[in-house]
C-alpha positions as CSV (number, residue, x, y, z in Angstrom):
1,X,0.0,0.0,0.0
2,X,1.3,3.0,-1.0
3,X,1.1,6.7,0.3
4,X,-2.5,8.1,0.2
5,X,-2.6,10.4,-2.3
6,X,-3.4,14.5,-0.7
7,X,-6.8,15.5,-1.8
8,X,-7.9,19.3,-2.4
9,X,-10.9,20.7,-2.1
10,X,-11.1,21.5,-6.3
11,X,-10.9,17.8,-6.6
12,X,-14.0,17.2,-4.9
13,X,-15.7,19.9,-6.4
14,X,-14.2,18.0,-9.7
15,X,-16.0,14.8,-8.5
16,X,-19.5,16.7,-6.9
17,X,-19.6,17.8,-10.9
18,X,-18.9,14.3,-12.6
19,X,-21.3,12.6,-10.4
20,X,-23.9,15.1,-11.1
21,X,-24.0,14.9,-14.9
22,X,-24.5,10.5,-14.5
23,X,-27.6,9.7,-14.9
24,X,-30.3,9.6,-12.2
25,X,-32.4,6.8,-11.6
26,X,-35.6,9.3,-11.8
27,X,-37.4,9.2,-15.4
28,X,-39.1,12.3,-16.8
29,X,-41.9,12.1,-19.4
30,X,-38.9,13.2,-22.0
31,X,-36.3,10.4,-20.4
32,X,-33.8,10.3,-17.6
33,X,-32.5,12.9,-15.7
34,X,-28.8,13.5,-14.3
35,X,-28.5,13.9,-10.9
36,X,-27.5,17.8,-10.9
37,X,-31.0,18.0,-12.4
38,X,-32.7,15.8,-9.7
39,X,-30.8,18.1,-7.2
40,X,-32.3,21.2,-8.8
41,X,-35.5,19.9,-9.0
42,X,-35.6,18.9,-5.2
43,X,-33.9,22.4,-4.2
44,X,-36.8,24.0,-6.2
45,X,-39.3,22.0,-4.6
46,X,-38.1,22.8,-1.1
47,X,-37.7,26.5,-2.4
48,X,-41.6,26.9,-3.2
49,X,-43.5,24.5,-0.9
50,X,-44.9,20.9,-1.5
51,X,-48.0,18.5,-0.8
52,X,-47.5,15.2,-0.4
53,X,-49.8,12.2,0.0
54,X,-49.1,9.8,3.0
55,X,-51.3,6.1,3.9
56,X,-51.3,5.5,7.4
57,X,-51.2,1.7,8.8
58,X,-55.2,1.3,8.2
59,X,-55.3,2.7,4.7
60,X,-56.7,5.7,5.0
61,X,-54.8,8.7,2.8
62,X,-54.1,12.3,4.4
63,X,-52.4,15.1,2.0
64,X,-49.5,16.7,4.2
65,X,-48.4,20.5,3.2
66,X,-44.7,21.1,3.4
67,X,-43.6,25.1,3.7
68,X,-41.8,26.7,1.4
69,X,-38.0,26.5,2.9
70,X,-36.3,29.8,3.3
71,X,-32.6,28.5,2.8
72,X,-34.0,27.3,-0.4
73,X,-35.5,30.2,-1.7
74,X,-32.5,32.1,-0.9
75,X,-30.1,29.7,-2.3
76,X,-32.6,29.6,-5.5
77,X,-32.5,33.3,-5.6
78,X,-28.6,33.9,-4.8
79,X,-27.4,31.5,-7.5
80,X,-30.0,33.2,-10.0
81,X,-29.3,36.9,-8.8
82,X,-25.9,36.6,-7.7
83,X,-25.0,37.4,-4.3
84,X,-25.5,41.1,-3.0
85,X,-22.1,42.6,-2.5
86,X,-20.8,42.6,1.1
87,X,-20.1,45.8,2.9
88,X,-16.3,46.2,2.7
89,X,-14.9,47.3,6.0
90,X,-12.7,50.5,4.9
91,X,-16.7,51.9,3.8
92,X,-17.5,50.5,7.5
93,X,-14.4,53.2,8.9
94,X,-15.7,56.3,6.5
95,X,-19.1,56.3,7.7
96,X,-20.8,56.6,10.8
97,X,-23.2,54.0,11.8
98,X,-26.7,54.5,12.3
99,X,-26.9,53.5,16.1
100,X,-24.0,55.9,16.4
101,X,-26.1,58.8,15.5
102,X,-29.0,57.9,17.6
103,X,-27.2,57.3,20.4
104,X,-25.4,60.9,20.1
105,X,-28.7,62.5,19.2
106,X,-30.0,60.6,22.3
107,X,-27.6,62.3,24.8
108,X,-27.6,65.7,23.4
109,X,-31.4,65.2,24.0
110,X,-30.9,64.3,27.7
111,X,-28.5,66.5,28.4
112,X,-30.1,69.7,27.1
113,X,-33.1,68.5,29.3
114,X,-30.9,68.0,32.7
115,X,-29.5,71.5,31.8
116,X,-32.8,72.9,31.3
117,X,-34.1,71.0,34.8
118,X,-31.5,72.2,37.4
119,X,-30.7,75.6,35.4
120,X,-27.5,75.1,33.9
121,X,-25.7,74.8,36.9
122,X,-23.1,71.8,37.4
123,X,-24.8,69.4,39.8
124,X,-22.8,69.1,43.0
125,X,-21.9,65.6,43.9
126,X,-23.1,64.1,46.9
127,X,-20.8,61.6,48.8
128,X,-22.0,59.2,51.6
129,X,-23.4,60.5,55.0
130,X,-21.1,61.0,57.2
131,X,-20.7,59.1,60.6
132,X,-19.8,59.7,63.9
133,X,-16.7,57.7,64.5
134,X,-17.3,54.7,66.8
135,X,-15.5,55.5,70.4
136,X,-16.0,56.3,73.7
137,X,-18.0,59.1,73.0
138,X,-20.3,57.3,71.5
139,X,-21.7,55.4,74.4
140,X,-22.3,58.4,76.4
């Protein structure tokens, strides 16, 4: 036995699209299928919702609805669309955020009302009471 052999991850993307164009065991009304196309068809499916009929142990035959999948609508949707382009982050440095400005709105807000409140004088801060000392003095 011999050395195995490194594997990359183009190869398997090599072997994902070999196996895909062999043909699926699904036949269409115009033949078989490959197996890329039975994948598509299944992502679609999931992608826009399904019904599907089900016989319980007595016989008797309920229709079950499956939801439309999210992941596959946006999968669908990407790969048709192309992906929107990610914010890059020396755009993320130029601008200021949102939240940012809100937040700095906010406390100009607050501020202007604590001014307005006490009369624009600097509030005077308060420490804790202060205690007689604990002595002889105190017991008397």
């Amino acid at each position: 036995m011999g050395k195995p052999k490194k594997y990359n991850s183009k190869q398997l993307t090599d072997h994902l699209r070999q196996l895909a164009a062999e043909a699926h065991d699904w036949t269409m009304e115009d033949g078989a299928i490959t197996k890329g196309e039975a994948l598509a068809r299944l992502i679609w499916k999931a992608a826009l919702g399904w019904t599907e009929e089900t016989t319980d142990d007595e016989g008797n035959t309920k229709q079950v609805y499956h939801k439309p999948a999210s992941w596959a609508q946006q999968f669908v949707f990407e790969r048709m669309e192309g992906r929107s382009p990610q914010s890059t982050p020396e755009d993320d440095a130029r601008k200021r955020k949102a939240k940012d400005e809100v937040r700095d709105l906010a406390k100009s807000r607050l501020n202007s009302l604590a001014k307005t409140a006490i009369g624009d004088e600097p509030l005077k801060k308060k420490g804790p009471p202060k205690r007689k000392p604990k002595g002889d003095d105190a017991n008397e």
